[in-house]
C-alpha positions as CSV (number, residue, x, y, z in Angstrom):
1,X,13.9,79.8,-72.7
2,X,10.5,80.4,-73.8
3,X,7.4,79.6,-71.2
4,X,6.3,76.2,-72.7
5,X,10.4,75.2,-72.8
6,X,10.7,76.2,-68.9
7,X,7.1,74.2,-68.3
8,X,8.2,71.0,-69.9
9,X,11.6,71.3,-68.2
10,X,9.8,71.8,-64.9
11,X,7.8,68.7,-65.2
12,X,10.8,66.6,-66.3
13,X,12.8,68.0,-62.8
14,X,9.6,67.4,-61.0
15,X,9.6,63.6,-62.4
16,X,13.7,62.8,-62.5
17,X,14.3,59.7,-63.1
18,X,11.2,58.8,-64.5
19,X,10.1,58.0,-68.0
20,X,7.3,61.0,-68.9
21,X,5.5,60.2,-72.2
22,X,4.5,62.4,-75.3
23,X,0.8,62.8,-74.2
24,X,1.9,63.5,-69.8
25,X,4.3,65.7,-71.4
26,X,1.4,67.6,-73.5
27,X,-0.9,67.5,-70.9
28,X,1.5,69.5,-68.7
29,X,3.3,71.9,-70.8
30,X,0.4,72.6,-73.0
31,X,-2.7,71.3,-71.6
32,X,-3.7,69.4,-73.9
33,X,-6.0,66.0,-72.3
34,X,-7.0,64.1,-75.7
35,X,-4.0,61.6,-76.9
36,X,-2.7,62.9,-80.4
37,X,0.1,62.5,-82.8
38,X,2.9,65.4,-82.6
39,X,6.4,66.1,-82.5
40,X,6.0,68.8,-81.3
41,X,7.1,67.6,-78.0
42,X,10.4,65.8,-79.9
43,X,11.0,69.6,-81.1
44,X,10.9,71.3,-77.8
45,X,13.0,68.6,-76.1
46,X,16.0,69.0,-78.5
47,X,15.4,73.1,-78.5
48,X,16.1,72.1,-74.3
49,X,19.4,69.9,-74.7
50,X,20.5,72.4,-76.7
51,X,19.8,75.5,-74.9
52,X,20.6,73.9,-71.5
53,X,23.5,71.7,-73.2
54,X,22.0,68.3,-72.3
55,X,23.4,65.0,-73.3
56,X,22.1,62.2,-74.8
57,X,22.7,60.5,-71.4
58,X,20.8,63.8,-69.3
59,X,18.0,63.5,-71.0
60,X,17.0,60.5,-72.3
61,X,14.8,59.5,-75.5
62,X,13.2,56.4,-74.4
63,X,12.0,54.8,-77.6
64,X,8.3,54.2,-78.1
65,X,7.8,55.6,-74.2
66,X,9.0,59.3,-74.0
67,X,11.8,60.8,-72.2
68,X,13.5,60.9,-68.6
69,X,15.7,63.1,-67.1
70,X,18.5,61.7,-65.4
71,X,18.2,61.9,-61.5
């Protein structure tokens, strides 16, 4: 698991539960303050269910809002 992978996992754990968007989830695992349009966070999350072997049901896409991780 690279650094930014473990980071935005962390912040998911550290919100369980709770929907985190695109831009809390930038903000945290790459620092990044100024709303913009990526995937890059979409491409990180799946590189997670797959390493960690997350369903669809762990770890939630919430459309149009972000994700969640179940608690």
């Amino acid at each position: 698991m690279t650094t930014t992978e473990y980071q935005l996992f962390i912040t998911l754990l550290d919100h369980s539960g709770h929907i985190c968007s695109r831009n809390f989830l930038l903000a945290s695992a790459w620092h990044i303050t100024v709303p913009i349009q990526t995937r890059t966070v979409d491409v990180h999350i799946a590189k997670l269910r797959k390493k960690l072997d997350l369903g669809p049901d762990d770890l939630k896409t919430v459309m149009g809002r972000g994700y969640a991780l179940s608690g």
